[in-house]
Every structure is written in structure tokens, then in C-alpha cells.
C-alpha positions in Angstrom: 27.4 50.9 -2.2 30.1 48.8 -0.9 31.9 46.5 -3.4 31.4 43.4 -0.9 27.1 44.5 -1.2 27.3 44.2 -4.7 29.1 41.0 -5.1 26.5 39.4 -2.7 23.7 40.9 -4.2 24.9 39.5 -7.8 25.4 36.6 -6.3 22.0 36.2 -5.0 20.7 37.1 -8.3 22.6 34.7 -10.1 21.7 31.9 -7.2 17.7 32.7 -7.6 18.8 32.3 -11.9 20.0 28.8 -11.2 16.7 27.9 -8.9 14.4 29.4 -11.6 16.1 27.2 -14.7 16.4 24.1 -12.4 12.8 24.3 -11.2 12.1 24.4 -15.8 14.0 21.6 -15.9 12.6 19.6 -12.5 9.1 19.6 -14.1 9.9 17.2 -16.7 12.4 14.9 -14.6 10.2 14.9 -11.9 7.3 13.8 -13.9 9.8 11.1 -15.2 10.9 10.2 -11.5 7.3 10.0 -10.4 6.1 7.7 -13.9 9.3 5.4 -13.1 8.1 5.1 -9.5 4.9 4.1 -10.7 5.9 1.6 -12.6 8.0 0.4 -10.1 4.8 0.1 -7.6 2.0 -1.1 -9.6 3.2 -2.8 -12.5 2.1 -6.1 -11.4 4.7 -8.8 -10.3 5.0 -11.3 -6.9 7.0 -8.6 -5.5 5.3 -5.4 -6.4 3.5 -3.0 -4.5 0.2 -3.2 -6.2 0.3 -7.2 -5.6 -1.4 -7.6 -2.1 -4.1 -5.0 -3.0 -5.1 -6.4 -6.4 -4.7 -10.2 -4.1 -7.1 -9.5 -1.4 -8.4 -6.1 -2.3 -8.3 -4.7 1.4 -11.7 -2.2 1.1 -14.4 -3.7 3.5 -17.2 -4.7 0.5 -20.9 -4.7 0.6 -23.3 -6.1 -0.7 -26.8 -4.6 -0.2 -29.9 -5.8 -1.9 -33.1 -4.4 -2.1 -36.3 -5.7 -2.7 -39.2 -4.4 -4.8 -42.6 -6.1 -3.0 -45.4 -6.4 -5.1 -48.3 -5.2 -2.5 -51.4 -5.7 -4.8 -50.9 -9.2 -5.9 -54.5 -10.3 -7.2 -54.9 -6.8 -8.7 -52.4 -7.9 -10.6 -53.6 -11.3 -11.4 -56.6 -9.9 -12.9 -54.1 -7.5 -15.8 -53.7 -4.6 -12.8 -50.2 -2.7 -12.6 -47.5 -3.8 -10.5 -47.5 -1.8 -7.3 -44.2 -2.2 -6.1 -42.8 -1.0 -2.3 -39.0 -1.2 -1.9 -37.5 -3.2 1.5 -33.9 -3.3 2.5 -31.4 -3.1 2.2 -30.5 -6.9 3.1 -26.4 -6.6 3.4 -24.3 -9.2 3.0 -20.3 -8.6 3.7 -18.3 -9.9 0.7 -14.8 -11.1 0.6 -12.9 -11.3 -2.7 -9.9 -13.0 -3.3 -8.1 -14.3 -6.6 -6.2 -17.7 -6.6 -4.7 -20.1 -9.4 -2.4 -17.0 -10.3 -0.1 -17.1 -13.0 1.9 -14.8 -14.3 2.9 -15.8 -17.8 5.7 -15.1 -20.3 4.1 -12.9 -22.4 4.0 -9.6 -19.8 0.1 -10.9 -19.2 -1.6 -12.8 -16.0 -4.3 -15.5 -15.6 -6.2 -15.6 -12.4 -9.8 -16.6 -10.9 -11.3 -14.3 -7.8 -13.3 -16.0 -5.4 -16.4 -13.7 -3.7 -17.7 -15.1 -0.6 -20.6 -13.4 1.1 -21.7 -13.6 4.6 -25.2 -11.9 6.2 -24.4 -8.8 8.2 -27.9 -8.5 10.0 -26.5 -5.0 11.7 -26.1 -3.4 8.6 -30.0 -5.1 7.5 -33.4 -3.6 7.9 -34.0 -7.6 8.8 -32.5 -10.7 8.5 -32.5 -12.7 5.4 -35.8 -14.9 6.1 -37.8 -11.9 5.3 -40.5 -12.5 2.7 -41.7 -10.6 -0.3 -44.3 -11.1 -3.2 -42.3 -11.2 -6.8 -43.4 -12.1 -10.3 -42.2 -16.5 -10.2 -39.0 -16.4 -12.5 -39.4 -20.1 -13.0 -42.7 -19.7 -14.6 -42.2 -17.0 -17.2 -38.7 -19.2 -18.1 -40.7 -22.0 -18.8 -42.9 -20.1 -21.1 -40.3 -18.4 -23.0 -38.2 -21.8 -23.5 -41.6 -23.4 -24.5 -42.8 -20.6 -27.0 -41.2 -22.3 -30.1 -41.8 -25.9 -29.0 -44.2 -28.4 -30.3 -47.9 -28.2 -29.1 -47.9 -31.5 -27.1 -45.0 -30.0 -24.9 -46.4 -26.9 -24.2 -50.2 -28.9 -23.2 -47.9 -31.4 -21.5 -46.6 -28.7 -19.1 -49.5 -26.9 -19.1 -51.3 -30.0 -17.5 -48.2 -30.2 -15.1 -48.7 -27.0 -13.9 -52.3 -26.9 -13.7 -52.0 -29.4 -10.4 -49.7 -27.1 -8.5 -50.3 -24.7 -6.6 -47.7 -22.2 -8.8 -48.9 -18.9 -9.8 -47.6 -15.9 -11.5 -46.4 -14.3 -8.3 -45.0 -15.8 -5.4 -44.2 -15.2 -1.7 -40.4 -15.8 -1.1 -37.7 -15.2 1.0 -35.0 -12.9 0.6 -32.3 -15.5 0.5 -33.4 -18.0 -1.3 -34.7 -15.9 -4.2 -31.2 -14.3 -4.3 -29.4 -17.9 -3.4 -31.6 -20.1 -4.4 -34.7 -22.6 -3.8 -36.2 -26.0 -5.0 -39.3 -24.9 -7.1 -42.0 -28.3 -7.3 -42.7 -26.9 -11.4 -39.3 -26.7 -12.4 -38.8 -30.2 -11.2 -41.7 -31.5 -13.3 -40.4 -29.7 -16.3 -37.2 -31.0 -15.9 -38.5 -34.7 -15.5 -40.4 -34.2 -19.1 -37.6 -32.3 -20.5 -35.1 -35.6 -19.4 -37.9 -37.9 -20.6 -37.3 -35.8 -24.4 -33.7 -35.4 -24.0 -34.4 -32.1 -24.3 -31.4 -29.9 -21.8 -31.5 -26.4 -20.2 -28.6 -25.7 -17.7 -31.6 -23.6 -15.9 -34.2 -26.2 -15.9 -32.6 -28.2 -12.9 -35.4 -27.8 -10.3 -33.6 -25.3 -8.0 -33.9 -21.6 -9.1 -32.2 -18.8 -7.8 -30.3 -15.5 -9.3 -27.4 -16.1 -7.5 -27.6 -19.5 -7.0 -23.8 -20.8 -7.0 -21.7 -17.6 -7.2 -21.2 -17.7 -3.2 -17.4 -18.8 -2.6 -17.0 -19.5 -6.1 -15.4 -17.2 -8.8 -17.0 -15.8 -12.0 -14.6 -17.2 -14.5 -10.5 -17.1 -15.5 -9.6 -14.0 -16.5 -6.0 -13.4 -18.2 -5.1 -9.2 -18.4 -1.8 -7.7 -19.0 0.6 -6.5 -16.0 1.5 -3.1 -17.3 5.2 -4.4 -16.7 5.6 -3.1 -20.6 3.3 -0.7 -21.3 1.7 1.2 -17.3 -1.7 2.4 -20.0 -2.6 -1.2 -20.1 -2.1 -2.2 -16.2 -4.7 -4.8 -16.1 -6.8 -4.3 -18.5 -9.1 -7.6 -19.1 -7.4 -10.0 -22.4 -9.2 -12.8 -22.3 -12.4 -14.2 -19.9 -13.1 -18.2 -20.1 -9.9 -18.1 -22.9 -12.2 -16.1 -25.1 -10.8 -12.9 -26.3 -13.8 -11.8 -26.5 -18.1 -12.2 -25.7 -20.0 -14.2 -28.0 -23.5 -13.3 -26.5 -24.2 -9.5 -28.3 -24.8 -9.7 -32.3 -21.5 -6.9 -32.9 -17.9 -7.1 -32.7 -18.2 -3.8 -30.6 -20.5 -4.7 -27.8 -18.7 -8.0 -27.5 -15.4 -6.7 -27.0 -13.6 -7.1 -23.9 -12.7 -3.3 -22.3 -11.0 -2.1 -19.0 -10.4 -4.2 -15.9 -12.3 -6.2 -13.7 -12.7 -3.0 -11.6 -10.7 -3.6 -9.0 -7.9 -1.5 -10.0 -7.4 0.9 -13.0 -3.9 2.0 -15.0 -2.4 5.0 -13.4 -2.3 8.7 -14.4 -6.1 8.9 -14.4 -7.1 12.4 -16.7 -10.6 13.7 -16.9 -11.0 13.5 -20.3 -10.2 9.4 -19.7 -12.9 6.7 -20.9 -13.1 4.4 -17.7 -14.2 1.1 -18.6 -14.4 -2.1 -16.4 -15.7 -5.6 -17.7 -18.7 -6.9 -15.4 -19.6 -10.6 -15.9 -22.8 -9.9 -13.7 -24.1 -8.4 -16.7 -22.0 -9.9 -19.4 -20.6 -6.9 -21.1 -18.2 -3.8 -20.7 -19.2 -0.5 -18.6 -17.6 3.0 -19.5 -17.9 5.8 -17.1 -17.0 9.4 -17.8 -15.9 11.7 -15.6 -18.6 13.9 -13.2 -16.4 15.9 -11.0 -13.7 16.6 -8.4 -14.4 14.5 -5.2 -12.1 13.4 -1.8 -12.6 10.3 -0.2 -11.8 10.4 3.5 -9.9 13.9 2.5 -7.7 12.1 -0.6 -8.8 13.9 -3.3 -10.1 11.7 -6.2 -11.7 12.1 -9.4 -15.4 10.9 -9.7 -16.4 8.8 -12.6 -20.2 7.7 -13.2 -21.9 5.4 -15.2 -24.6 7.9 -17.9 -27.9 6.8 -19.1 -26.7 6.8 -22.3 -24.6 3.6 -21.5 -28.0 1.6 -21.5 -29.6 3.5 -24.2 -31.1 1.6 -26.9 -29.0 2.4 -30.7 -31.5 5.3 -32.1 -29.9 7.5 -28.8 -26.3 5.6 -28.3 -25.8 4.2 -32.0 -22.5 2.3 -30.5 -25.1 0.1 -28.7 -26.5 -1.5 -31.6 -25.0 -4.6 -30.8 -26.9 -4.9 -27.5 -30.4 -5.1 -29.3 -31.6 -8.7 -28.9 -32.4 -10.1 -31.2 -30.8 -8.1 -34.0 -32.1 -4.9 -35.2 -34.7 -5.1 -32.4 -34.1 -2.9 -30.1 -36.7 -2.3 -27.2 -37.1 1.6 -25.6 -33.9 2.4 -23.7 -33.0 1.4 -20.2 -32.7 -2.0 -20.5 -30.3 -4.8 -21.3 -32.1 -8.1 -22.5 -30.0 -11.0 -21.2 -32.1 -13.4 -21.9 -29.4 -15.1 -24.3 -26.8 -15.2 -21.1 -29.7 -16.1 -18.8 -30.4 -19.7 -20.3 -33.7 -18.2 -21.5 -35.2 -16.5 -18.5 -36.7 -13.2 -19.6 -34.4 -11.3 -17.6 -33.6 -7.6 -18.4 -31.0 -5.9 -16.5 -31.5 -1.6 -16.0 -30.2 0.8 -13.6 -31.9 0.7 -10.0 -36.0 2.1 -10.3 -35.2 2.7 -14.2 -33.0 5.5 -13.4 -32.4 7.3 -17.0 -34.7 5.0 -18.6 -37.3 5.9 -21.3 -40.9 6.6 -19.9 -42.4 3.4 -20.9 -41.4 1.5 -18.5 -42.9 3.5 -15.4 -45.8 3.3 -17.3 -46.3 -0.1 -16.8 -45.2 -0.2 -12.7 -45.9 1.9 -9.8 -43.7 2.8 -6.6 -40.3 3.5 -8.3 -38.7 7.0 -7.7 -35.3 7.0 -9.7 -32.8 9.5 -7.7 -29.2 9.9 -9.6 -27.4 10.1 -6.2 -29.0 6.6 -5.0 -28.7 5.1 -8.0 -26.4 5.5 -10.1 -23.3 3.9 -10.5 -19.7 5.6 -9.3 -16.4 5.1 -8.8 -13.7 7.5 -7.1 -10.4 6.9 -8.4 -7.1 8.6 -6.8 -5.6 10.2 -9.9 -2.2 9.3 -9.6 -2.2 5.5 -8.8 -5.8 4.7 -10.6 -6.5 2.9 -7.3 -10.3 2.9 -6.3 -11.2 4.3 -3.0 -14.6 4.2 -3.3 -17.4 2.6 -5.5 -20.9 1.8 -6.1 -21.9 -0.7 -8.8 -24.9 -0.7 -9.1 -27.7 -2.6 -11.1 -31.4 -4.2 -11.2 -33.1 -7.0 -12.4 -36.4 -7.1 -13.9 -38.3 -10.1 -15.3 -40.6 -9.6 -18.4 -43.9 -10.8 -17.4 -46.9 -11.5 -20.0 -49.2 -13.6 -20.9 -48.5 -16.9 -22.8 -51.4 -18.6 -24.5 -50.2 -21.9 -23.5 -49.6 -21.4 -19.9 -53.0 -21.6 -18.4 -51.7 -19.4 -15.0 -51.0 -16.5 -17.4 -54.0 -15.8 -18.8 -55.2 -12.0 -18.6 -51.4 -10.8 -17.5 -50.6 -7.4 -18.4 -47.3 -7.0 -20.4 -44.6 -5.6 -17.7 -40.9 -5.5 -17.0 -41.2 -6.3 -13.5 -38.4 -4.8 -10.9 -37.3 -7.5 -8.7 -34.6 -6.4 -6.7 -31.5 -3.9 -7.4 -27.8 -4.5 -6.0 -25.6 -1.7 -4.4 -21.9 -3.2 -4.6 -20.7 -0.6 -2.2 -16.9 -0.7 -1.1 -15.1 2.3 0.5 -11.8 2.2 2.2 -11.8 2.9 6.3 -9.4 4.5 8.4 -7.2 2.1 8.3 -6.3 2.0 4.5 -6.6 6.0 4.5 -4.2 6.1 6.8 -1.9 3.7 5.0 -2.6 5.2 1.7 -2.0 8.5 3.3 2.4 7.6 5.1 3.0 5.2 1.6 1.4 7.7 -1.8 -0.6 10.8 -0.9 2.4 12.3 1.8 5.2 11.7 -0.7 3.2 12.5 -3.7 2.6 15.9 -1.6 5.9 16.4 -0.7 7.2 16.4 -4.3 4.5 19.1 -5.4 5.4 21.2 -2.1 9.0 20.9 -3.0 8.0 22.2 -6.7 6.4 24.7 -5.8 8.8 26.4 -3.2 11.8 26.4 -6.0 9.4 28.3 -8.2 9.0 30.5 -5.8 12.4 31.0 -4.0 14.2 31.3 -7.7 12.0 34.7 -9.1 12.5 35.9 -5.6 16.2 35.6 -5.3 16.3 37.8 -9.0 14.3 40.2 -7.3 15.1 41.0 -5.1 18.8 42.1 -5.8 17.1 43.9 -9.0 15.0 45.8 -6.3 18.2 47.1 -4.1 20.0 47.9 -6.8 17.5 50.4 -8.4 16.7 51.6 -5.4 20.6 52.7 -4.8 20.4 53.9 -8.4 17.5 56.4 -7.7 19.4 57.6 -4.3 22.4 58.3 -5.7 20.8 60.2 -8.6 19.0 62.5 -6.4 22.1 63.0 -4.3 24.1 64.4 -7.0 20.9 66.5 -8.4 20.8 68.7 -5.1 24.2 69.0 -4.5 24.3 71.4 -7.2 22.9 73.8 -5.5 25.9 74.5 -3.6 28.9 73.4 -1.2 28.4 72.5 2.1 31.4 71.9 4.2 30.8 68.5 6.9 33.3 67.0 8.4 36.3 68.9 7.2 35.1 69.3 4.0 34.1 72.7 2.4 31.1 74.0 0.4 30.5 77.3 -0.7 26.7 78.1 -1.0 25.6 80.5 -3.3 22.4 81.8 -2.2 23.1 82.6 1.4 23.1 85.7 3.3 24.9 85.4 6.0 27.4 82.6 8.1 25.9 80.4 9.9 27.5 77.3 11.6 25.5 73.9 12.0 26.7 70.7 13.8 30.7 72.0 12.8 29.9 73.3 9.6 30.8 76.8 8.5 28.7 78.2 6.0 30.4 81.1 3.9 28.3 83.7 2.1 29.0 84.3 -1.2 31.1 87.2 -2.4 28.0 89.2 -3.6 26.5 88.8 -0.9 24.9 92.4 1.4 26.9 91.1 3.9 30.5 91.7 2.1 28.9 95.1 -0.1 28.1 96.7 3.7 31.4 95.6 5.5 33.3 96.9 2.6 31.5 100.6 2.9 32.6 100.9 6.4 36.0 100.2 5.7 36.2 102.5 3.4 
């Protein structure tokens, strides 16, 4: 081989050495480039990537409820079971924004969203006037504020009630038992309850379970910017200047955990805890992850909400703290939030008591739990922790019983009553994917691509070289082994074989027999 081969074949090798220990050593500084640029985009700041999206979250928002209609009413009056028949959904288009924000010495920020909701009849089975039979919320409030009382209040509402027409189920529309309505008995109640001096900031005449929460926000949150420290990217510090709940009976389950959910801290892993803070049912949520999913063909890691997060303490012992009052804990499924509910009997559960114990389908009909349906998700892009798709999703249920005092009641069955369930559901559109797509996912990409191709170029410059050069090794090697079996003369140059028999000339070369040869023995008798 040629001196000049070698030289560019060591210098290949040598080349594909450099690419091999560069691509060891680009692992660790890109994975430094790519945290620095994260920190650079979504530490929050008034000039930072991440600001407009956590501002006015950009994901079209949904809000679809669905109604559980109780179609045997007077069965029911009489101690039947709740037969229940699900309507919707009834979808209202939400718009979040946060306001008053201010970003404060200490690396933290304090902030209020605003939700406003507007009907979307075209994504509705029917607009919002639609009727239904439900269990009267008003009523069974009443009855659980009045329990305790003295026995003239409880016969002086009694008779109050006794000349309405109120009864333990009511016909009402879809917005105004969401939004609210004036009921006639909590108008009387509230007169006597002014007349005593008595105050309940539910007992105002108007009931509803939203009632107030459109264009209004749900409380001033403070949570750190992640300027310091990316792991804690806005993760909840205080709500209402509390640093934590005060409505669960442990430090645990009143402890503030995760975000407000409208972002997460980067560098999501599968083994991570997600947890978001949800003041629609005053507590923390964890998810764990399910599996591998893509949104819109961004691949993103899906994280779920598990039964056991509403398990009662003998299944999930870390949810002792939710059992109201202490140390009683009712079968799992529920959440009583009665204490953050002013009193109403209300018990919040995944949608149709998905994951809940048996119990409570014992004392309804019509619901048909279905984990796809019902269960709450969130797809998170692993990278930026950025949410491209979600589902909270929850259900409220009012206990209803009978209450000695409450002459309506009389001959209720104990129930926990569905009244409606809530699908949260926001998704990004082409729009944002496509955005998402030019500004993270293509560079992101094109990092990893590049990675790759060094670690493969580098091994294959070594090779290669190695390759030629033992292959010119092995030629040579057999070259020199049969050229010992004798001389051949090509091109001007002379071998002398030693097992031939005669001469014989090939393409301009002479063969010459060997001395011993018959040849020479015969010519030499002749001479002679």
C-alpha cells in the first residue's frame, strides 16, 4: 500500500477518534446547554418565554357538564333508589386569564386568574334552559345546619317550609342550578336566621354551585418563578396568604402541593409525583404516570389521577386527614366538603363513582363508571412540563336522608346523590402545535439528531480504516505464502519454477524448467 493510503487512512481513524470522545463529552454539555436554555425560557419573568402562556394560557378550554336526571322522582319520595339517566354534555367555553401580577423580591410571584365562561350551544346536546329533576341542595343544607340547633328553630323552619311548595327533589334548569337561582325556602330561612343573628354565607336566598365564580377568580395565589431553583417553577406558596389549608384535620392533607395546573417544572420523568392544587375541591391532586402518549404527534407523557387518591385512610393511610370529621372516615370514593361548603352535605367523587367502593352503587341506579371517560389526565411534553392536553375531571353528590325535624324528609332513603360531574377539557389546536412544533419540538429534535449522527459517524471513521488495513494485511500474507512455490518471470523479471516440465511462455513470460527436469536428462542423451 502506498505511503499517501496509509497516512489518509490513519488519519481517518484518528478523525472518527476525535468524533467518538467529543460525542462522550457532548452528552453532558448538551444536557447543560439544553437545562440553561430552559431556564432561560420558562423561568418566569416579564420578559420570558413561558410569560404569555402561563398569562392567557392559549389552549381553547371547555367546560362540559353533565347532568344526572332523577327519572323516578315519587318512587323516590316514598324511600325508592335514585334512578339516575345522564344528559349532556352542556359546554361552556372558558377563558382564563391572571391579573394583579406581581413579581416579588423574593424569586416568588402573586397573582389572581380570572375564568370566564360563555355557552357554546354547538358543542351542547341543548342549550342551557334544559330542565332536570335533582335532590333540592337548599333543603338538605338547611337540615344539616339545623341538626344541632335548638328545638324552636328547627319547628320554626319546619312550619316555614311546610307552606311551600319545596320538596326533596326539584325540577331545575341547567344553568341556574350550576349558576345560580333565588330559592322561596332559603329566603325564609335567611329572614329567621337575621331575626336570631344567627349568619351562614350560604343561607342568602340564592343557591347555586357555581354561583359567582363566572369572570371572577378563585383566590391570590403566590408560587415561586423557578428563576433560582427550575424544580420549583411554579409550584403553589401560598393561596388567600395562607401557606397552607385549614379545612382537613392533618398537616399533610392541608399542605399546599404542585401548581395551579396550568403549567408544571420542566424535565418531567416517569417516576415524577405530579401534583396540582385545585381550589374546586379544596385540596392537592397527585397523578402518577400511565403511559407514553403524543398529542397532535408531540410525544408526551400521560399522567392520571388513581382511585387511590380518593380512598378513604384503611386503603391510602396518607389520606387520613381527609376523613371528616376526624377519625371518621366513610367507604372510599368520596371527599366530604361539607366544612368548605358552608354546611351543605356536599361530597365530591370521581364522575359515576369511578374507583369508588361498592356501597355507593348500591344506593343509586344508572351510573356506568368507564376509566377512559372518567378519569382524570394530563399529557405533559417532557421537556418543557408544558400541558398539551388535560381532563380534570370531578362530580358532585349531595347526601340525602331523612331529618326528623324536616317534615318533607320523612321516609327518605339514606343516598349520596350524583348531581352532575364536570369535564375541564383543554387541548391545544393546530395552531399552538404548529407553534410549539418551529419554537421547542424542531430544535429539541435537531439536537438529538445531531447526537446521534456523531455517535455514529465517530465508530465508523475507526472502522473503517481498521477494516482496510487488515484486509491489506491478509493479501499480502497470502501473496508471499504462494510465491514460494517458485519464480515466475513478468515483466522483466525472472522466476525459476521448480515443478515444471517443460517452457512455456505466457503473456511475455518465459518459463524455464528446472535442471532435473526429463526435458534436460533426454536432450543431454542425444548429445551425447
Amino acid at each position: 500500500m502506498k505511503k499517501a493510503n496509509v497516512v489518509c487512512l490513519v488519519m481517518m481513524g484518528v478523525t472518527g477518534a476525535f468524533f467518538f470522545i467529543a460525542t462522550c463529552c457532548y452528552t453532558p454539555l448538551m444536557n447543560y446547554i439544553v437545562h440553561l436554555k430552559m431556564h432561560q425560557m420558562m423561568a418566569l419573568g416579564p420578559d420570558s418565554y413561558s410569560f404569555d402562556y402561563w398569562k392567557n394560557p392559549p389552549l381553547p378550554v371547555y367546560f362540559q357538564l353533565y347532568m344526572f336526571d332523577i327519572v323516578n322522582p315519587e318512587e323516590v319520595l316514598q324511600g325508592g333508589q335514585p334512578s339516575l339517566v345522564e344528559k349532556g354534555p352542556y359546554t361552556y367555553r372558558a377563558t382564563l386569564e391572571k391579573f394583579n401580577i406581581t413579581f416579588n423580591t423574593n424569586r416568588t410571584v402573586t397573582y389572581r386568574q380570572r375564568q370566564t365562561f360563555v355557552f357554546d350551544r354547538d358543542r351542547s346536546v341543548g342549550w342551557d334552559n334544559d330542565t332536570f329533576t335533582t335532590v333540592s341542595a337548599p333543603l338538605f343544607t338547611v337540615g344539616t345546619l339545623l341538626q344541632y340547633q335548638y328545638p324552636f328553630l328547627k319547628d320554626a323552619v319546619n312550619v316555614l317550609l311546610e307552606g311551600l311548595e319545596e320538596k326533596a327533589l326539584i325540577k331545575v334548569s341547567v344553568h341556574d342550578i350550576f349558576w345560580g337561582y333565588p330559592d322561596p325556602f332559603l329566603k325564609l330561612v335567611k329572614e329567621v336566621f337575621d331575626k336570631l343573628h344567627l349568619h351562614n354565607d350560604l343561607i342568602t336566598g340564592v343557591f347555586g354551585y357555581y354561583m359567582g365564580k363566572n369572570a371572577t377568580d378563585d383566590g391570590l395565589y403566590t408560587a415561586f418563578t423557578g428563576t433560582d431553583d427550575l424544580a420549583k417553577f411554579l409550584l403553589v406558596n401560598y393561596w388567600n396568604r395562607e401557606h397552607s389549608l385549614s379545612y382537613w384535620s392533618t398537616k399533610q392533607a392541608n399542605m399546599l402541593n404542585g401548581t395551579d395546573g396550568s403549567l408544571f417544572p420542566p424535565f418531567v420523568t416517569k417516576d415524577r409525583i405530579v401534583q396540582y392544587f385545585d381550589s374546586n375541591v379544596f385540596r392537592s391532586i397527585s397523578m402518577n404516570f400511565k403511559e407514553d402518549s403524543n398529542v397532535r404527534g408531540i410525544p408526551t407523557l400521560k399522567f392520571v389521577v388513581e382511585d387511590k387518591e380518593f380512598a378513604n385512610a384503611t386503603i391510602n393511610p396518607a389520606n387520613a386527614g381527609f376523613c371528616t370529621p376526624r377519625d371518621h372516615c366513610i367507604p372510599s370514593g368520596l371527599l366530604n366538603c361539607s366544612a368548605m361548603g358552608h354546611g351543605a352535605p356536599l361530597y365530591v367523587s370521581l364522575p359515576h363513582f369511578l374507583g369508588a367502593d361498592p356501597y355507593y352503587f348500591n344506593l343509586v341506579e344508572g351510573l356506568h363508571p368507564d376509566r377512559q371517560k372518567h378519569q382524570p389526565f394530563f399529557h405533559l411534553h417532557a421537556m418543557t412540563g408544558v400541558c398539551l392536553s388535560a381532563g380534570r375531571r370531578y362530580q358532585l353528590n349531595i347526601q340525602m336522608k331523612e331529618y326528623p325535624f324536616l317534615s318533607k324528609t320523612n321516609g327518605l332513603k339514606l343516598s349520596y346523590v350524583p348531581v352532575l360531574w364536570i369535564n375541564g377539557q383543554a387541548e391545544i389546536d393546530d395552531r399552538i402545535k404548529n407553534l410549539f412544533q418551529d419554537q421547542i419540538e424542531s430544535p429539541l429534535a435537531a439536537v438529538n439528531d445531531f447526537h446521534y449522527a456523531m455517535f455514529g459517524i465517530g465508530p465508523a471513521m475507526m472502522l473503517i480504516p481498521l477494516v482496510i488495513l487488515i484486509r491489506h494485511k491478509r493479501r499480502a500474507k497470502k501473496k508471499r505464502t504462494s510465491n514460494t512455490n517458485g519464480h515466475t518471470v513478468q515483466n522483466g523479471t525472472t522466476t525459476i519454477a521448480g515443478e515444471t516440465n517443460g517452457h512455456t511462455v505466457r503473456n511475455g513470460t518465459t518459463t524455464i524448467p528446472d535442471e532435473t527436469s526429463p526435458l534436460i536428462s533426454n536432450s543431454d542423451e542425444r548429445d551425447n
